[in-house]
SEZA-211951 format. One record per residue: residue number from 1; residue in one letter; x, y, z of N, C-alpha, C in turn. Coordinates in steps of 0.2 Angstrom, whole numbers. Last residue first. Example, Ala and Ser with C-alpha at 12.3 -4.5 7.8 and 13.67 -1.06 7.14 Angstrom:
<atoms>
[atom 2, 's', [64, -11, 35], [68, -5, 36], [64, 0, 39]];
[atom 1, 'a', [66, -28, 39], [62, -22, 39], [66, -16, 39]];
</atoms>
This chain:
<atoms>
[atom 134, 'x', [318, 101, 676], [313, 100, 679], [316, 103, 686]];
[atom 133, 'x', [331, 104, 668], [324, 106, 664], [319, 106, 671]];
[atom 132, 'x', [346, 110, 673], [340, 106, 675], [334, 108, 672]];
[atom 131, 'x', [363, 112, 670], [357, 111, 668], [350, 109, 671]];
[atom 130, 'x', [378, 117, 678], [372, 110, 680], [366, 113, 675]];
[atom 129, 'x', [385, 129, 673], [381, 126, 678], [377, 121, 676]];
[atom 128, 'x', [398, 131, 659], [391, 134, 663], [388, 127, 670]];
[atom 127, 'x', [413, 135, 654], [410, 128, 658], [404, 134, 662]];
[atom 126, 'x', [420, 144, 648], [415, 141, 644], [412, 136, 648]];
[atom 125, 'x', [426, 152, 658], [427, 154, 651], [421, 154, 648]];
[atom 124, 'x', [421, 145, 671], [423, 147, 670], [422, 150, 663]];
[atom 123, 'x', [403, 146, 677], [411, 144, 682], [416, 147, 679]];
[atom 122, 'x', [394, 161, 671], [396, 154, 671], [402, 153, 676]];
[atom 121, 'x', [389, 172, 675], [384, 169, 674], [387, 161, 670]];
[atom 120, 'x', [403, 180, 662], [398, 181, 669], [392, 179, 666]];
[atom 119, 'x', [418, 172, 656], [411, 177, 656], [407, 176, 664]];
[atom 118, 'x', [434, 176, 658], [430, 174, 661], [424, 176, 660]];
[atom 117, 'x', [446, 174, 642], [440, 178, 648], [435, 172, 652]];
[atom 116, 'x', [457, 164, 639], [449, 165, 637], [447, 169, 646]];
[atom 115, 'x', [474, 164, 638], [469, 161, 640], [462, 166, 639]];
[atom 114, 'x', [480, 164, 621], [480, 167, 628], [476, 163, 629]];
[atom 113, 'x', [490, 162, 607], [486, 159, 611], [488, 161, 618]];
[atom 112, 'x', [500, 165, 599], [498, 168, 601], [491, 166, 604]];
[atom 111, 'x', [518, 161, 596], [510, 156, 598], [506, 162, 603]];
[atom 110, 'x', [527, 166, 586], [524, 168, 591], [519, 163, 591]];
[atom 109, 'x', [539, 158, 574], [533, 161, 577], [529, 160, 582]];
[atom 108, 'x', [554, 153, 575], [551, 159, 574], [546, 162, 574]];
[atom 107, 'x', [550, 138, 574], [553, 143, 582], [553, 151, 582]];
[atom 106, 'x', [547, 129, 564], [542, 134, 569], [546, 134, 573]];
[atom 105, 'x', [558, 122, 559], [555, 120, 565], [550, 122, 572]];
[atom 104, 'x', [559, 132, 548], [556, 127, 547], [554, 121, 553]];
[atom 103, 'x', [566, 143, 555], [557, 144, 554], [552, 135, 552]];
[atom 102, 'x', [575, 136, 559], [572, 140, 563], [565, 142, 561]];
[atom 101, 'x', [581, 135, 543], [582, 130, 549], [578, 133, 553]];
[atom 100, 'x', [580, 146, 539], [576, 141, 536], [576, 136, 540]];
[atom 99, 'x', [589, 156, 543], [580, 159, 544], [577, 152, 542]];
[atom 98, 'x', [601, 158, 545], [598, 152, 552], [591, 151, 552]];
[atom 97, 'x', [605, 166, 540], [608, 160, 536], [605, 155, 540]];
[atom 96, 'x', [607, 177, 544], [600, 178, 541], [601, 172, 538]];
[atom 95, 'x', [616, 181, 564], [615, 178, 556], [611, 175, 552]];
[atom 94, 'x', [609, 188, 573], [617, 188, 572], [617, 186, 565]];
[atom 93, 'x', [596, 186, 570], [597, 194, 569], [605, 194, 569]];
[atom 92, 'x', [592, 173, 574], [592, 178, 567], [595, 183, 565]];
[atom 91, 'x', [597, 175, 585], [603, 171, 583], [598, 173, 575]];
[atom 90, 'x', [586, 180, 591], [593, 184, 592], [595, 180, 588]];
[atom 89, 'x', [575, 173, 589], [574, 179, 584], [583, 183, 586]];
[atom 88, 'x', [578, 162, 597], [579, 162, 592], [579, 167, 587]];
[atom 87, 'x', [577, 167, 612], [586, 166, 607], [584, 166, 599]];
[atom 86, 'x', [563, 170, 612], [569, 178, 611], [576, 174, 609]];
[atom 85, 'x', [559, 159, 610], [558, 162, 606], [563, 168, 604]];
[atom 84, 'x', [564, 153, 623], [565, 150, 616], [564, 153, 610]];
[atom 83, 'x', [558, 162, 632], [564, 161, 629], [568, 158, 623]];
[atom 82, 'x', [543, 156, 631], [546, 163, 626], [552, 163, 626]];
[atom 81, 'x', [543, 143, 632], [544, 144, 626], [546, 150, 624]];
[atom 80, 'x', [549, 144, 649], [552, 142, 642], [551, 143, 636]];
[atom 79, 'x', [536, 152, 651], [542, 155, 650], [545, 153, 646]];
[atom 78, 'x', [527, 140, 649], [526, 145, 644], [531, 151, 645]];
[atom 77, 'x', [532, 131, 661], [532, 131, 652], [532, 137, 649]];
[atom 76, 'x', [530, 141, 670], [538, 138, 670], [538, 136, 661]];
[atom 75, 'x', [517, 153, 670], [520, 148, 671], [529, 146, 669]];
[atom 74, 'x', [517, 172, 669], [518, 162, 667], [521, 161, 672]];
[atom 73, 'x', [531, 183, 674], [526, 182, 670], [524, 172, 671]];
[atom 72, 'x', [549, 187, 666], [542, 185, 671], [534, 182, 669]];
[atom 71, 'x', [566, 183, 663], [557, 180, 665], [553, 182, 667]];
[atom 70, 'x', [579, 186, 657], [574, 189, 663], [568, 188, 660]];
[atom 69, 'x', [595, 180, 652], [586, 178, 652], [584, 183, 658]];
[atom 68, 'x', [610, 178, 643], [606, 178, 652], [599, 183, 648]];
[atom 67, 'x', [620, 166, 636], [615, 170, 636], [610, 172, 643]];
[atom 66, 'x', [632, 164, 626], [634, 166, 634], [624, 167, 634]];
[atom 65, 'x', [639, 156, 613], [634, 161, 616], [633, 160, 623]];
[atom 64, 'x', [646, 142, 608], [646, 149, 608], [644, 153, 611]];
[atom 63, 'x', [639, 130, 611], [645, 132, 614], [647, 139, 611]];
[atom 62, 'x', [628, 129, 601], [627, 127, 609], [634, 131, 614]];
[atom 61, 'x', [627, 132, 589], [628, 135, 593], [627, 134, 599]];
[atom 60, 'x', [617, 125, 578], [626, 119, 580], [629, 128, 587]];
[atom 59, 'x', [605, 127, 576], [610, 131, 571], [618, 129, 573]];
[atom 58, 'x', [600, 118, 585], [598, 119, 576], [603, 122, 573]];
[atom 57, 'x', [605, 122, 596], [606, 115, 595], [608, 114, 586]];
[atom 56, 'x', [599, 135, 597], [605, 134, 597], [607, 127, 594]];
[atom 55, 'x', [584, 131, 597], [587, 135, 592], [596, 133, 592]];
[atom 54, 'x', [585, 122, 610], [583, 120, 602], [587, 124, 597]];
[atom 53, 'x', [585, 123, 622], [593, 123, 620], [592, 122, 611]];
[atom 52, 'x', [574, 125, 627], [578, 133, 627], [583, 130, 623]];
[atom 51, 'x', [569, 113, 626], [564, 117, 623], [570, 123, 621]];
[atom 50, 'x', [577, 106, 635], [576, 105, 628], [575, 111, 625]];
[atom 49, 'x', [572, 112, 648], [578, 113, 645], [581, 113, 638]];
[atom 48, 'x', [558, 106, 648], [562, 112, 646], [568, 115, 644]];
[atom 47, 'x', [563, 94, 648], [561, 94, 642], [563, 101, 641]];
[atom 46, 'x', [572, 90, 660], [574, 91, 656], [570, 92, 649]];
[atom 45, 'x', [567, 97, 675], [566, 96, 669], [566, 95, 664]];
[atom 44, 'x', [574, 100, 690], [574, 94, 685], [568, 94, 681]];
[atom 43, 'x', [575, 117, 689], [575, 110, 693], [576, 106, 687]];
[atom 42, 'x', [574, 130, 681], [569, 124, 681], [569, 117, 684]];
[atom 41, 'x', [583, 135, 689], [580, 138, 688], [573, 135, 686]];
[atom 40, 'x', [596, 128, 689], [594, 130, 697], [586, 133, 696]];
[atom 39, 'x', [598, 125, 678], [597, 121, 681], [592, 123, 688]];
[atom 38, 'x', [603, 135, 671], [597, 134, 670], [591, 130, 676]];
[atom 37, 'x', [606, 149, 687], [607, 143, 681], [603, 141, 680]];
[atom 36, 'x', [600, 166, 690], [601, 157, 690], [604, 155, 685]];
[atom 35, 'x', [597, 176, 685], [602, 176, 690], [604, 169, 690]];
[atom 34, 'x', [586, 174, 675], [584, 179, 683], [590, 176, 688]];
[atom 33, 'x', [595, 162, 670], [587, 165, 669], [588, 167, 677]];
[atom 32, 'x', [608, 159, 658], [605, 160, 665], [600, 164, 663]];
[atom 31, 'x', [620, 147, 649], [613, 151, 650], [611, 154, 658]];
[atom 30, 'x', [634, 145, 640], [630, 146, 649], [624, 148, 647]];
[atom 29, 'x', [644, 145, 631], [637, 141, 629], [632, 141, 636]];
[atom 28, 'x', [652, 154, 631], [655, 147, 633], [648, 142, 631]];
[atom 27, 'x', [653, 170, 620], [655, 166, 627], [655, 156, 628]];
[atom 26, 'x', [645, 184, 615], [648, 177, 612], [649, 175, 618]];
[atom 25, 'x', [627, 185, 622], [633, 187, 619], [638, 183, 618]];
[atom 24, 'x', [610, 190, 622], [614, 185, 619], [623, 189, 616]];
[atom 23, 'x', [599, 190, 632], [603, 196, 631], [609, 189, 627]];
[atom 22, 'x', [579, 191, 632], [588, 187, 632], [592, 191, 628]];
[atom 21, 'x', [565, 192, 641], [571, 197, 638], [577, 193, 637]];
[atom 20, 'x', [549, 186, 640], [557, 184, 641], [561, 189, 638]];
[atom 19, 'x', [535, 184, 648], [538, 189, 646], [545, 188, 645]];
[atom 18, 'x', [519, 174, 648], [525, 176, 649], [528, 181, 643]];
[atom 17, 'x', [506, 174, 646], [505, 179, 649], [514, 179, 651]];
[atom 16, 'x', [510, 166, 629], [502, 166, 634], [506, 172, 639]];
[atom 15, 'x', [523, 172, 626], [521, 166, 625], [515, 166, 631]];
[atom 14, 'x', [537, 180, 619], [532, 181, 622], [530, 176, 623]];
[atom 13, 'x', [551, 188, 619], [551, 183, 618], [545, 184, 621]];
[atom 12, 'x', [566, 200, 613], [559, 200, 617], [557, 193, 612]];
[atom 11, 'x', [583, 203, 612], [576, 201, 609], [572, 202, 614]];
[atom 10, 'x', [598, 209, 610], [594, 209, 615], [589, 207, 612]];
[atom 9, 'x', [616, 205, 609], [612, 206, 606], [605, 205, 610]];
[atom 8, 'x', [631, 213, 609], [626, 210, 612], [620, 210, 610]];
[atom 7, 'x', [647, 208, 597], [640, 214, 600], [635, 211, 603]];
[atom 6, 'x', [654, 199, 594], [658, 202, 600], [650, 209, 603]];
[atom 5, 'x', [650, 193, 585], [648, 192, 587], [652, 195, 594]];
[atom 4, 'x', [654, 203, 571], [646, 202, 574], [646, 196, 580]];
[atom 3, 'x', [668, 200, 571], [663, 207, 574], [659, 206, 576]];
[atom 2, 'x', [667, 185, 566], [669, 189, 574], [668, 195, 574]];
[atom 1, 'x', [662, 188, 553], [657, 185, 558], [660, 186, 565]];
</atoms>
């Protein structure tokens, strides 16, 4: 398992209009998204944080892995969840022993909900104009 973990490993992570690339290599347990620290990156909120540190947390790997992130795209949440998503499809792909933990707490599947078109001849998606019979 030290071989495997001296190689870099790169996933893709999606979630509503966000895009997360994370590059997962052994090292100290740091994360960084677009140059930053977590911290610097989500300010104070620790749910987020949460969110990113799950997979790792599940598989006892907080202090192994090195991991730097490029976001774009979305909001602040739905970034978090797709980084969440791209560590945990890399830490499947270092080792196929993490598929039950990680699936069992949905982390391995994509939430493929987007936002809804805008139709024409309403406000939004679904919310039409004031009714008036008379």
């Amino acid at each position: 398992m030290a071989a495997e973990n001296k190689k870099e490993i790169v996933k893709t992570g999606r979630r509503k209009c966000s895009i997360a690339i994370a590059k997962v290599v052994s090292g100290k347990g740091r994360v960084f998204i677009n140059g930053k620290t977590l911290k610097g990156y989500f300010g104070n909120r620790p749910s987020l944080e949460m969110t990113i540190y799950k997979p790792l947390v599940l598989t006892e790997n907080q202090d192994k892995f090195d991991i730097r992130v490029k976001a774009v795209g979305g909001g602040v949440s739905a970034q978090a969840d797709a980084i969440q998503l791209a560590i945990s499809r890399a830490l499947l792909e270092m080792n196929e022993e993490y598929k039950p933990t990680l699936k069992q707490e949905g982390l391995l599947t994509r939430d493929a909900r987007i936002k809804e078109r805008k139709k024409y001849g309403r406000k939004r998606a679904r919310k039409r104009f004031q009714f008036s019979k008379r």
